[in-house]
C-alpha positions in Angstrom: -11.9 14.2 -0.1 -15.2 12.1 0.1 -15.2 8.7 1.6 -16.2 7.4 -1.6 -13.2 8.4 -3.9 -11.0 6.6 -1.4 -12.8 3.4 -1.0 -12.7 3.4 -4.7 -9.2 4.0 -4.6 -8.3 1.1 -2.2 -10.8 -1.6 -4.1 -8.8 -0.3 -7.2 -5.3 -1.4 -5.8 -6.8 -4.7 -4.2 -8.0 -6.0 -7.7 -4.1 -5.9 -8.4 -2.6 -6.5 -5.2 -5.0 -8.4 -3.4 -4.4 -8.3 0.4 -1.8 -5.7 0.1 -2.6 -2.5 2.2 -2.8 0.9 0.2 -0.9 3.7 2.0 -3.1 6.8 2.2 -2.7 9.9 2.4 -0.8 8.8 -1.8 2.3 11.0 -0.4 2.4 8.6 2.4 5.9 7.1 2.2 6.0 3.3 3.9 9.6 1.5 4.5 10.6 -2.5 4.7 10.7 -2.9 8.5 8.5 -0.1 9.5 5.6 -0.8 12.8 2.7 0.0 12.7 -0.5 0.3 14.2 -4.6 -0.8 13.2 -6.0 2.8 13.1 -9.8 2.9 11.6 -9.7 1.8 7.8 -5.9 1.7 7.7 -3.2 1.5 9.9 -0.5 4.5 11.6 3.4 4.7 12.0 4.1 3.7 14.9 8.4 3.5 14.7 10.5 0.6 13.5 12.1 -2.6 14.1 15.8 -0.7 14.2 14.0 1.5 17.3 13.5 -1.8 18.9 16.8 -2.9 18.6 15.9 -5.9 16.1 17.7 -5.5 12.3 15.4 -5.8 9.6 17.6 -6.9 6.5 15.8 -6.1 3.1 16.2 -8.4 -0.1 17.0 -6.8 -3.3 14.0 -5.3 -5.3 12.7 -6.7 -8.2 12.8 -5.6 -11.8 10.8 -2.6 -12.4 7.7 -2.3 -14.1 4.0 -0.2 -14.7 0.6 -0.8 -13.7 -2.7 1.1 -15.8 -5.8 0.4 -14.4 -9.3 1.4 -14.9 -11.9 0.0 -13.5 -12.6 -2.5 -16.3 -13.1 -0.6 -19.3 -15.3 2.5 -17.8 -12.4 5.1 -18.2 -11.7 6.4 -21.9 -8.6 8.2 -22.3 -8.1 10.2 -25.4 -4.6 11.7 -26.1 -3.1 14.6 -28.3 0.3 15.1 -30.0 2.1 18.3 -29.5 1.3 20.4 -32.5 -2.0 18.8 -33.4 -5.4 20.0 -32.6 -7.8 17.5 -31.2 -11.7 17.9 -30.7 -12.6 17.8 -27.1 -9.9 19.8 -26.2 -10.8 23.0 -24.3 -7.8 23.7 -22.3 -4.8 22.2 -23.5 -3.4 24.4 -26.6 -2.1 23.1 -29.9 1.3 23.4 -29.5 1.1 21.4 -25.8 0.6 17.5 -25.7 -2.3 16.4 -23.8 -4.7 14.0 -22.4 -8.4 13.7 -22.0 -9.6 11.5 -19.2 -13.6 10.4 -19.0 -15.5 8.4 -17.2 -18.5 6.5 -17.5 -19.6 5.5 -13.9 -19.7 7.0 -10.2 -16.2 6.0 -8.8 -14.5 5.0 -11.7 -10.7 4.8 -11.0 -8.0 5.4 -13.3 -4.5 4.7 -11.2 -1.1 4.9 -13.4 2.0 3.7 -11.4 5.3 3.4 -13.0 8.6 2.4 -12.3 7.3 -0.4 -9.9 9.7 -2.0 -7.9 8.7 -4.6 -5.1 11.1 -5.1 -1.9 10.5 -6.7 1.0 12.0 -8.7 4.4 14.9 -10.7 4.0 14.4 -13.4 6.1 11.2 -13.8 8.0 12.3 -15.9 10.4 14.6 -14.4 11.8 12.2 -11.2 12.3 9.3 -14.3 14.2 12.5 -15.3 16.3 13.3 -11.9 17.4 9.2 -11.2 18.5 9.3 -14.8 20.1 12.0 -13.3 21.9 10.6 -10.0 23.3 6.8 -11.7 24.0 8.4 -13.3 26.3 10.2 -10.5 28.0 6.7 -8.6 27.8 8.7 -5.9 25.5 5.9 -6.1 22.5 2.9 -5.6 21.8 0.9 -8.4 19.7 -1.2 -5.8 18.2 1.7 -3.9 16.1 2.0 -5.0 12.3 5.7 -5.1 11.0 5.7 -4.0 7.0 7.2 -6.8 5.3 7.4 -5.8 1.8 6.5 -3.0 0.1 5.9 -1.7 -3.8 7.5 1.6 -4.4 6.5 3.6 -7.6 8.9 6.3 -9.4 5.5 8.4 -10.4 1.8 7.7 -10.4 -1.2 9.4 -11.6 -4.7 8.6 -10.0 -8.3 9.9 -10.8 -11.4 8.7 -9.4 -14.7 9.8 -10.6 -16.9 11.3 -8.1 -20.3 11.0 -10.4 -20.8 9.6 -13.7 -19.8 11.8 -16.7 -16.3 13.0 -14.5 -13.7 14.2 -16.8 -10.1 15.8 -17.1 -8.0 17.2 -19.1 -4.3 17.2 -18.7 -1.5 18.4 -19.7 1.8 16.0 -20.4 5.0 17.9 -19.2 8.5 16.7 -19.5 10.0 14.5 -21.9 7.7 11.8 -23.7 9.3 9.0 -25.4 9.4 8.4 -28.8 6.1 6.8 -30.9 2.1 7.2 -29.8 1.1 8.3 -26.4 0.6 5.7 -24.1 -1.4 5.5 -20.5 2.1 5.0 -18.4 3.0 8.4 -20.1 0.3 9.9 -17.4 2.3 8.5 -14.5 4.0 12.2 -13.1 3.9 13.9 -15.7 0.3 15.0 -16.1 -1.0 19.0 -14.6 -4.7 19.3 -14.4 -5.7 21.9 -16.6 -9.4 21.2 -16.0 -11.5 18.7 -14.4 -15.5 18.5 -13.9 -17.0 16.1 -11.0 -13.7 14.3 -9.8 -13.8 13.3 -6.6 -9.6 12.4 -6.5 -7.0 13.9 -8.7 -3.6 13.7 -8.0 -0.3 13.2 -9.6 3.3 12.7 -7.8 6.3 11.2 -7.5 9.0 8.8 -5.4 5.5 7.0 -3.8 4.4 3.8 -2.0 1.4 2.4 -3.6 0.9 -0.5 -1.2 2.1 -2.6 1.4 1.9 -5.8 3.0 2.2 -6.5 6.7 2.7 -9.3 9.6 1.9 -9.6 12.6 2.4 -12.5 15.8 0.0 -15.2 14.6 -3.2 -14.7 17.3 -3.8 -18.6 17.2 0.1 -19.0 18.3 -0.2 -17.0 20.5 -3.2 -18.0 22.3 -1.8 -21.7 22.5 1.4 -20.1 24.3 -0.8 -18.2 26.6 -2.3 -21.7 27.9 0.7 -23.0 27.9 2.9 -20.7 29.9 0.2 -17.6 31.0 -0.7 -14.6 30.1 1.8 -11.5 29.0 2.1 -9.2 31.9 4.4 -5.7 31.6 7.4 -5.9 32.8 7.2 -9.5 33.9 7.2 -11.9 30.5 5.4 -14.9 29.9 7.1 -16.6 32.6 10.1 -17.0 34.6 13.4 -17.7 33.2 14.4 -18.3 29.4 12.4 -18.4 26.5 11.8 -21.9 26.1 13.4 -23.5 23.2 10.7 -25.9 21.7 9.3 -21.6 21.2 12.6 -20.4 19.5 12.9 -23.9 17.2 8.8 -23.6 16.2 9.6 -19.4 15.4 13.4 -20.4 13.3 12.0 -23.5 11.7 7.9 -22.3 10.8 7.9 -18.7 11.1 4.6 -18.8 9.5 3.5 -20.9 12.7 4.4 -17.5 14.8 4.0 -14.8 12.6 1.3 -13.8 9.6 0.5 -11.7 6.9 -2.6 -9.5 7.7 -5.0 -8.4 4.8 -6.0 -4.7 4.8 -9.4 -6.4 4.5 -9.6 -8.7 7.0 -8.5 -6.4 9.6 -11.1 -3.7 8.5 -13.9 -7.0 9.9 -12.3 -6.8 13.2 -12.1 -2.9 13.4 -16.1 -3.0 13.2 -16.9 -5.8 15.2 -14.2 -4.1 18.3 -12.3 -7.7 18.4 -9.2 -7.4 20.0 -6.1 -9.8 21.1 
């Protein structure tokens, strides 16, 4: 798939979810409590907390919902009834019900998520209290992300226009709900019949849209490096227990010791090669 269709894809998501981290390849399932690690424009699995011994308790999801977007008005999307004829149709048959999909400019992005549902970390705390703890023993690495909340979708839909003029038709399967069709009725439920200069299309279900992650706060850590030296494997900061001014500062200001990365913002370090 080009570069291009992706980079659309991700700008797509961040208009919505700004800061969020899209999860790529779209069958890419991402869990609360998940590490991970900064690989090229994204990030890998890398384990989780529970393999590291430190219990990552979720907090109940929110109420569901949708999310249409495209691209600020360059996608038209024309839809057909079962039993009805519709001009523009050249693939979909009278008896089927049907969309048509066009787009007006390169990398236009239509994305169709229903069935929303945000869940995330439970406390936040006691996650900075538990990497406090294992700094110290030398048993992490500062570089790992920790997915703290995630949005899960029951189905999705997602086209992105490789050139201007891209189209698609599609046909609706499964069970539409009563009254006009609507864009959320795409989410799942759509199979490409045809599709002319698409750079992206691609329907599923029981998906993780986006993410957001933390990581141990590099300012934090620097001052603790002063402070009591440098991490060394197998040896700890220091000597000894982990100091408790460090335990109080991680259970009383966990966003003192830990932060919430931006897919963005860590895309600028990849490119300029900084590291902790």
């Amino acid at each position: 798939m080009a570069k291009g269709s992706y980079e659309a894809y991700r700008k797509a998501l961040s208009d919505v979810y700004r800061g969020w981290w899209s999860a790529w390849p779209l069958t890419e399932r991402v869990e609360v409590g998940e590490v991970r690690k900064l690989h090229r424009t994204g990030s890998v699995a890398a384990g989780s907390l529970a393999d590291r011994g430190i219990e990552a308790k979720p907090r109940p999801a929110g109420a569901p919902g949708d999310i249409t977007y495209d691209a600020g008005g360059t996608v038209a999307v024309h839809f057909k009834a079962a039993g009805v004829a519709a001009d523009g149709f050249s693939t979909v048959a009278a008896a089927e019900a049907g969309a048509l999909v066009e787009f007006r400019d390169e990398h236009s992005a239509l994305i169709v998520y229903t069935g929303l549902e945000q869940s995330g970390l439970a406390d936040l705390a006691e996650l900075a209290d538990s990497l406090v703890r294992r700094l110290w023993r030398g048993d992490w690495d500062p570089d790992l992300l920790v997915v703290s909340d995630v949005i899960a979708a029951r189905a999705g839909t997602v086209l992105i226009a490789d050139r201007a003029g891209a189209s698609a038709e599609l046909r609706l399967e499964g069970t539409v709900g009563p009254g006009p069709l609507q864009l959320v009725d795409l989410a799942g439920r759509g199979a490409f019949s045809a599709s002319s200069r698409l750079g992206l299309n691609w329907t599923g279900t029981n998906l993780t849209p986006c993410y957001r992650v933390v990581r141990v706060r590099r300012t934090w850590l620097n001052r603790v490096r002063e402070e009591y030296g440098t991490p060394q494997p197998g040896r700890g900061l220091a000597a000894g227990p982990v100091p408790p001014l460090l335990l109080d500062e991680a259970r009383d200001e966990a966003v003192a010791v830990i932060e919430h990365v931006e897919q963005a913002g860590d895309l600028e370090h990849l490119e300029s090669g900084e590291r902790l």
